[in-house]
C-alpha positions in Angstrom: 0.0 0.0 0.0 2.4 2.7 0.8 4.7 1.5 -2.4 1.3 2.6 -4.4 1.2 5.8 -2.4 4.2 7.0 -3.2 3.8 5.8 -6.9 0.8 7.8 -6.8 1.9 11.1 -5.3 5.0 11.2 -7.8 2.9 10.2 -10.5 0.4 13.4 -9.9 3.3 15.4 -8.6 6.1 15.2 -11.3 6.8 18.7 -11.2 7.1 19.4 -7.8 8.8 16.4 -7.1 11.7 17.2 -9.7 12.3 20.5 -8.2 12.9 19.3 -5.0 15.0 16.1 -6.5 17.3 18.9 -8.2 17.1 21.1 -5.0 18.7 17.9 -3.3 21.3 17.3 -6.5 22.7 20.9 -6.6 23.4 20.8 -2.6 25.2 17.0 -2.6 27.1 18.1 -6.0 29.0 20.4 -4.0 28.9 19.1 -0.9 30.6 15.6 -2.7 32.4 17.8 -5.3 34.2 19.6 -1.8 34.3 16.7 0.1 36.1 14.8 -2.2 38.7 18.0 -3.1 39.0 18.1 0.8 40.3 14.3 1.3 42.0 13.9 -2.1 43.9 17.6 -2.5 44.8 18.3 0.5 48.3 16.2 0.3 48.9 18.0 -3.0 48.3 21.4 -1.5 50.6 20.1 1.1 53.4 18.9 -1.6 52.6 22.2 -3.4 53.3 24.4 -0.5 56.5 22.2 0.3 58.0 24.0 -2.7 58.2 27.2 -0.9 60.7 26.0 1.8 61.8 23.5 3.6 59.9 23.2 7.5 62.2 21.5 9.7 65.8 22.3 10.8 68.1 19.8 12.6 71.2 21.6 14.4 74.0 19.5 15.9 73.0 19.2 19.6 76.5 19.7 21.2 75.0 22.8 23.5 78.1 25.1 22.1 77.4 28.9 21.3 76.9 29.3 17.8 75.4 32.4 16.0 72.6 32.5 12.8 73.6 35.3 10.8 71.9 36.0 7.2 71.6 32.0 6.6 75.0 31.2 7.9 75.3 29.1 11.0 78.6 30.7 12.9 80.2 28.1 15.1 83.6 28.0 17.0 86.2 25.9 14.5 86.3 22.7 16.2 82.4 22.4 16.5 81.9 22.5 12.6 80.3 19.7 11.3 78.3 18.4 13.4 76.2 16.7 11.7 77.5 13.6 9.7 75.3 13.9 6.4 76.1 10.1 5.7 73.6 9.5 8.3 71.0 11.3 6.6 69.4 8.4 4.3 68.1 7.1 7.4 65.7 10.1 7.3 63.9 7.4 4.9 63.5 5.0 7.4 61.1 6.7 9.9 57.7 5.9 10.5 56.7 8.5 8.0 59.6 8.1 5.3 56.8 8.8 2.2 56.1 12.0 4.0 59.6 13.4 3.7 59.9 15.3 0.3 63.6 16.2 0.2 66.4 17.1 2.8 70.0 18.9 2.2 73.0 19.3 4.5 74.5 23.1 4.7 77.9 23.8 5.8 78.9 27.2 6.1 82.2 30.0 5.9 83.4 33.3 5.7 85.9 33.6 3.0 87.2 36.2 1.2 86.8 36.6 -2.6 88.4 40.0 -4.3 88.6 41.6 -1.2 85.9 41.0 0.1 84.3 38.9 2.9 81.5 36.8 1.7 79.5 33.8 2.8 80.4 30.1 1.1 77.9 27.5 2.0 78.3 23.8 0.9 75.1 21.8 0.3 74.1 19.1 -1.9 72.5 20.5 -5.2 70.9 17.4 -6.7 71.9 13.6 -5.0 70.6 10.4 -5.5 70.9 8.0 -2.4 69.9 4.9 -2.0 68.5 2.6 0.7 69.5 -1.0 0.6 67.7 -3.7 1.3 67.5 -5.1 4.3 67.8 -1.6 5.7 65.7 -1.3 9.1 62.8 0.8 8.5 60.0 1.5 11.5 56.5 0.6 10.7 55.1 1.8 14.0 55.5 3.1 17.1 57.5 0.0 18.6 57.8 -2.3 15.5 60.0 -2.5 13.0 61.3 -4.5 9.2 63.3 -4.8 7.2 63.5 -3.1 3.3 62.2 -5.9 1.1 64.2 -4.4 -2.2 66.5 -1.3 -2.8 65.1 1.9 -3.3 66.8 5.3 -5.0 65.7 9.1 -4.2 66.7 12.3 -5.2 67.2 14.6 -2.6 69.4 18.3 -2.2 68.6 21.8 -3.5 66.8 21.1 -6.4 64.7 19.2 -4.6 63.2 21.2 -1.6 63.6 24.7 -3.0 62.6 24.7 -6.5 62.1 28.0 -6.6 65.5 29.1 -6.8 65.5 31.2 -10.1 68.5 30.0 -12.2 70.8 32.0 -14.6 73.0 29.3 -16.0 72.7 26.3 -15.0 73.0 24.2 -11.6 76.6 23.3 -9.7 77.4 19.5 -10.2 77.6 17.8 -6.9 80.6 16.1 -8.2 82.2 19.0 -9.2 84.9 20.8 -6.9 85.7 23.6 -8.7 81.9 24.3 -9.3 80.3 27.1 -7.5 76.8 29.1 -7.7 76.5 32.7 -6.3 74.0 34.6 -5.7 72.7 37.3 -7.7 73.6 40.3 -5.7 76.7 39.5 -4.6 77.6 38.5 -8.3 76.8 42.9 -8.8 78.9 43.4 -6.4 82.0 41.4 -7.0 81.3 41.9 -10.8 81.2 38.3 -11.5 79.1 36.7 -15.0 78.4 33.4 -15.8 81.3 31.1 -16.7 84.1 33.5 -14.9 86.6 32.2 -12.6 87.4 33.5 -9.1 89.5 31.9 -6.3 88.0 31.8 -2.5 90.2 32.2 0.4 90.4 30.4 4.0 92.5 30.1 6.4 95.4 31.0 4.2 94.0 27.9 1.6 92.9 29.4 -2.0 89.7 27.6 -3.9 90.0 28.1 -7.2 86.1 28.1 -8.7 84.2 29.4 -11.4 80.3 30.8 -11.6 78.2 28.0 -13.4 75.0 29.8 -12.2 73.8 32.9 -10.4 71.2 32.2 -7.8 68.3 34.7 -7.5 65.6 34.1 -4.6 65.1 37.5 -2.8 66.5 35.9 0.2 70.0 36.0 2.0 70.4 33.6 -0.9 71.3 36.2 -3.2 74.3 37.0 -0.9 75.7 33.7 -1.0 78.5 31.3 -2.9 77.2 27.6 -3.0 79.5 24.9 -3.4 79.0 21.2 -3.2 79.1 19.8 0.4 82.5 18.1 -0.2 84.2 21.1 -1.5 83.5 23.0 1.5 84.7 20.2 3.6 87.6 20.1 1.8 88.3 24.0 2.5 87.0 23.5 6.3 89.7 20.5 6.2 86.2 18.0 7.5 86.0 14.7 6.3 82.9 15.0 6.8 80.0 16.6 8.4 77.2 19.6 8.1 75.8 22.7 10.3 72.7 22.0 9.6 70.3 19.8 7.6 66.9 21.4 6.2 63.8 18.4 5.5 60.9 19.0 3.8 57.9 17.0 5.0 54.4 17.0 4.6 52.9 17.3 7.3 48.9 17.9 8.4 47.3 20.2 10.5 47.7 19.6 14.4 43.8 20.2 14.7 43.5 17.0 12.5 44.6 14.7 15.3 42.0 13.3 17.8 40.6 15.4 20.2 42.1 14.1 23.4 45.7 14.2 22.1 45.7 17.7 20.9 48.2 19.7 22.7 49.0 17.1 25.2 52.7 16.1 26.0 53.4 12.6 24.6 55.5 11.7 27.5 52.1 11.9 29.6 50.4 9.7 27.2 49.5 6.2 27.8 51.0 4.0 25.5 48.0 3.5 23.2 47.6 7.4 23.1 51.4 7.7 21.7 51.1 5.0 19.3 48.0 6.7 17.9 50.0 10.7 18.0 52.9 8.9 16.9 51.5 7.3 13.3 49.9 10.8 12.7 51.3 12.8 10.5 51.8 16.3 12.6 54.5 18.3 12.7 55.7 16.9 16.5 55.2 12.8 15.4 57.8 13.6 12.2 59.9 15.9 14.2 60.2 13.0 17.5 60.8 10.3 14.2 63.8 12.9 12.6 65.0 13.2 16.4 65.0 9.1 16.1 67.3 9.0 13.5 69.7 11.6 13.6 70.7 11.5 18.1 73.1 14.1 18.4 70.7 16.8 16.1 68.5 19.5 17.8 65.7 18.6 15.5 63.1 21.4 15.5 60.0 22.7 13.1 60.5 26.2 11.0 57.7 28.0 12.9 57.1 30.6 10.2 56.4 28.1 7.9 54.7 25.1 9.9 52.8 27.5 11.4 51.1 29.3 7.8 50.9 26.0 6.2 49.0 24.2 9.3 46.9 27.7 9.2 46.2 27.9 5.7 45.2 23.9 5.1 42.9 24.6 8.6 41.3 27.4 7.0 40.9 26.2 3.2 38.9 23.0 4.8 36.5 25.5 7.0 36.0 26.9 4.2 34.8 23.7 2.3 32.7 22.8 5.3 30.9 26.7 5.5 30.6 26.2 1.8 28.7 23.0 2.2 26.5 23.6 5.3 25.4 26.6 3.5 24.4 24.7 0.3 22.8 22.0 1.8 20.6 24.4 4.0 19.7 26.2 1.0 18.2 22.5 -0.3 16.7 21.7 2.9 14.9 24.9 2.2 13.8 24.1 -1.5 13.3 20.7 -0.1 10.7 22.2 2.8 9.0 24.4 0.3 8.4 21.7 -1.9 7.1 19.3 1.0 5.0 22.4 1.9 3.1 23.0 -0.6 2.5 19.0 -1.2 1.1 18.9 2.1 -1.5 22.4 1.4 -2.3 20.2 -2.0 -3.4 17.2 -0.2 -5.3 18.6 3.0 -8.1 16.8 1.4 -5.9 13.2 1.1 -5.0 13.6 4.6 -8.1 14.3 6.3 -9.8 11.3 4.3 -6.8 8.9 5.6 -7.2 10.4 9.4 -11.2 9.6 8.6 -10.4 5.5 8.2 -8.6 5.5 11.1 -4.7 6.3 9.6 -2.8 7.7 12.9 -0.1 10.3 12.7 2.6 7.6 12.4 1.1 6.2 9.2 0.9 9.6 7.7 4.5 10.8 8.9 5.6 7.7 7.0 4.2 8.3 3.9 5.8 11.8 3.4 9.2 11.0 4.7 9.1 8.1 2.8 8.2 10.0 -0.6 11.1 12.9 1.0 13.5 9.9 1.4 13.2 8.3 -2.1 13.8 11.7 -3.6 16.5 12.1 -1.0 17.7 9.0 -2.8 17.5 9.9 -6.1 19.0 13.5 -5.9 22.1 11.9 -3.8 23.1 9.6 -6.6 22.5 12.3 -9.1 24.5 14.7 -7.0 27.5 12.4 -6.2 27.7 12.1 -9.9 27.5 15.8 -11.0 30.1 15.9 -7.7 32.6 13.8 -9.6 32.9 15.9 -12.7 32.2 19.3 -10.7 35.7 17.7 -8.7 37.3 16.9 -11.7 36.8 20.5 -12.9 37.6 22.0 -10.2 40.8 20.2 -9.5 41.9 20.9 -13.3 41.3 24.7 -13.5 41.8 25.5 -9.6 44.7 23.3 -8.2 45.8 22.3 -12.1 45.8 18.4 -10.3 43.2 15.3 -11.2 41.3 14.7 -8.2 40.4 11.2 -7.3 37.7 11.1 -4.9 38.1 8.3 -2.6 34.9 5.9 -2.6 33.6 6.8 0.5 32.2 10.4 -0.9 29.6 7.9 -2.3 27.9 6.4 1.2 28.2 10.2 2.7 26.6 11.8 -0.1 23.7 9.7 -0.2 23.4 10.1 3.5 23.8 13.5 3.2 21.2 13.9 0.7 18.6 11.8 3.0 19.7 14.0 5.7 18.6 17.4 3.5 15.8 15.5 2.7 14.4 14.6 5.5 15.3 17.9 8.0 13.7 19.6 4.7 10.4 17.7 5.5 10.2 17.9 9.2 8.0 20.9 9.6 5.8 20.1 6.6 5.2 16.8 8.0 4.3 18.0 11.6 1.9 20.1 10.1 0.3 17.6 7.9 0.1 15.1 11.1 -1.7 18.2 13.6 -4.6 19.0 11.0 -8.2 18.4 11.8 -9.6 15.9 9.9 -13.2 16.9 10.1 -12.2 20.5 9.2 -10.6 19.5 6.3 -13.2 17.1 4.7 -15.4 19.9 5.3 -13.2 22.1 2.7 -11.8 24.2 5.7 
C-alpha cells in the first residue's frame, strides 16, 4: 500500500517532485564535489606548499654557542660539522619516510673573494641515495622490518627549493671547482656566468668558477654555494654539516583526535602515543627525525609550519561553510516543496485520518516520498560531484582529483539527511490538521 502511495503522489506530482530532487542534486554536488577536493587535494596542497621552503631544521645538539647570521650558521672551529650527512638516508627510514619530500646538509664559511668577505655555503644541489635492502625501516611506534628491495631518491637543493631562479645552470655535486652565487653579490663582485674566481680560508685558496647565479630574494642572493664536499675540503672536514633542512608534509595539528591535541606525549599512555605517533603532525615527524639523527637539535620552522598548518585549517573551513550553507539552501527548496504537497493534499490527509490512519502512518508516507527523492537527488549529486571535482581540480589546483569511494555512502546520506530535515516541519503540520475540518473544505 504505501509502495502505491508513493507511486501515486510522484505520478500526480512530477513537477514538484523534480524541483525538490534537483534542489537535493545541486546541494550533494557540492557538498561531494568539496568533500572529495577536501580528502584527495589536501596532500597535493601540502606537496605544493612544500615548494616554498623546507619546515624543519636539525642543528648539531653539542650545546656550544653558535650564532645564525643571514643563513650562515657561525660556530667555534672545532664544533663544525656536526652533523655527519652520511647518516641522513636514514631520514627514509622513519615511520613517516613517504612524507619526507627532500632534505640537504649546509655547511657554512666566511671567505674572502676580491677583497671582500662573503658567505660560502656547501650543500648538496641534486643527490641520488639509495636505501639497501634489508635496511631497518619503523613501521610503527614499537615495530619494525626490514627493506624488502633497494630503493633510490633524489634529494638536495633542487629538490626542496625549486624556486630558486637559475641563470646558467645548476653546480654538479661532483664537481669541486663548481660554484653558484647569488645574484647580488655577483653585482657586487662583478662576476658573469662562466668566470673564474679563487676563494680564500684560512690562508687555503679555492679556485672556482660561476656555473650559475642564484636569484631568490632571500639572503640567498648573498651567498656562494658549493658542493658539500668542496667545503669540507676547505674547512679540512672529512665530513659533516651545520645543519640539515627536510621537507615533509605534514597535516594540521587540529587533524589529530581530540584528546591528544596539545598534550605532551611523555604523559600519554602508550595507546595514546602509538596513535600521536602514526599521525602525520609536525611533533610525530619531528620526535621520528630526532630518532634518526641523536646528536641533532631537531626542530619545526615556525614561520612556515605555522602558515601552512593555518592555511590547510582554514581552506577545509572553508569547504565545510561552503557546504553547510548549500545543503541548507536544499533543505529549504526541499521544505518548500514538501509544503506546498502537504496544502495540496489537505483533502488526502483528512480522508486517511477519517479511516482510522494515525499520525505515524501519515509521517511515513511523506518521509518516505522525502526519502526516495533524498535517494535519487544523492546519486544524481554524487555524480555531478565527480565531474564538478574533476573541474575543479583541473582549472583550480591544475591536479586530477580522485575522490576516494567513501564520498559515495556520505553523499547519499547527506542527501537523506537534507531531505528529511527539509520535510520535518511540513510533515508536523500535515500530522496536527483536523480531519473533520478539512473534509469539510476548511
Amino acid at each position: 500500500m504505501l509502495i502505491r502511495l508513493l507511486g501515486d503522489s510522484l505520478r500526480r506530482r512530477t513537477r514538484r517532485a523534480a524541483v525538490a530532487i534537483l534542489a537535493i542534486s545541486v546541494g550533494t554536488a557540492l557538498a561531494a564535489a568539496l568533500l572529495g577536493i577536501s580528502l584527495d587535494i589536501t596532500e597535493k596542497m601540502a606537496r605544493e606548499m612544500r615548494s616554498y621552503g623546507a619546515n624543519i631544521l636539525a642543528t648539531p645538539d653539542s650545546g656550544d654557542v653558535q650564532l645564525e647570521v643571514g643563513g650562515i650558521t657561525i660556530r667555534p672551529p672545532a664544533a663544525r660539522g656536526g652533523i655527519d650527512e652520511t647518516q641522513l638516508v636514514k631520514l627514509k627510514t622513519i615511520f613517516w619516510r613517504n612524507n619526507v619530500v627532500g632534505f640537504a646538509p649546509f655547511l657554512s664559511a666566511i671567505v674572502e673573494v676580491r677583497d671582500q668577505q662573503v658567505a660560502l655555503t656547501g650543500t648538496w644541489f641534486d643527490r641520488t641515495l639509495t636505501l639497501p635492502a634489508g635496511a631497518s625501516v619503523r613501521t610503527g611506534a614499537d615495530t619494525r622490518e626490514k627493506a624488502a628491495s633497494t630503493s633510490t631518491f633524489r634529494t638536495g637543493v633542487r629538490v626542496i627549493a625549486p624556486w630558486w631562479q637559475v641563470e646558467g645552470k645548476w653546480a654538479n655535486d661532483e664537481d669541486p671547482g663548481a660554484a653558484m652565487v647569488g645574484s647580488a653579490l655577483a653585482r657586487r663582485l662583478g662576476l658573469r656566468v662562466g668566470d673564474a674566481f679563487t676563494a680564500h680560508y684560512a690562508g687555503r685558496p679555492l679556485a672556482l668558477r660561476a656555473v650559475g647565479l642564484v636569484s631568490t630574494g632571500g639572503y640567498e642572493d648573498e651567498q656562494i654555494f658549493v658542493g658539500l664536499t668542496t667545503a669540507q675540503g676547505l674547512l679540512g672536514l672529512s665530513r659533516g654539516a651545520d645543519k640539515v633542512l627536510v621537507s615533509a608534509l605534514v597535516e594540521p595539528d587540529d587533524r589529530l583526535r581530540p584528546d591528544l591535541r596539545g598534550r605532551d606525549p611523555a604523559q600519554m599512555t602508550p595507546e595514546q602515543y602509538a596513535t600521536w605517533y602514526c599521525s602525520p603532525i609536525m611533533g610525530a615527524i619531528v620526535t621520528q627525525v630526532k630518532e634518526v639523527l641523536p646528536n641533532a637539535d631537531v626542530r619545526p620552522i615556525r614561520q612556515i609550519a605555522e602558515a601552512e598548518g593555518g592555511f590547510l585549517s582554514k581552506v577545509g573551513l572553508l569547504m565545510t561553510l561552503l557546504t553547510a550553507t548549500a545543503l541548507a539552501a536544499s533543505a529549504l527548496a526541499v521544505m518548500t516543496a514538501m509544503t506546498a504537497s502537504v496544502l495540496e493534499r489537505r483533502t488526502e490527509i483528512g480522508l486517511m485520518k477519517a479511516i482510522g490512519a494515525d499520525a505515524g502512518q501519515i509521517a511515513l508516507v511523506f518521509l518516505s516520498e522525502a526519502g526516495l527523492m533524498g535517494l535519487v537527488g544523492g546519486l544524481l549529486g554524487y555524480v555531478a560531484g565527480l565531474a564538478l571535482a574533476a573541474f575543479v581540480g583541473q582549472q583550480v589546483f591544475a591536479a586530477a582529483v580522485s575522490p576516494p569511494p567513501a564520498v559515495l555512502p556520505v553523499s547519499i546520506a547527506l542527501a537523506l539527511g537534507v531531505a528529511l530535515a527539509g520535510s520535518a516541519l511540513p510533515v508536523r503540520q500535515a500530522v496536527r490538521l483536523d480531519p473533520v475540518s478539512l473534509l469539510r473544505g476548511r
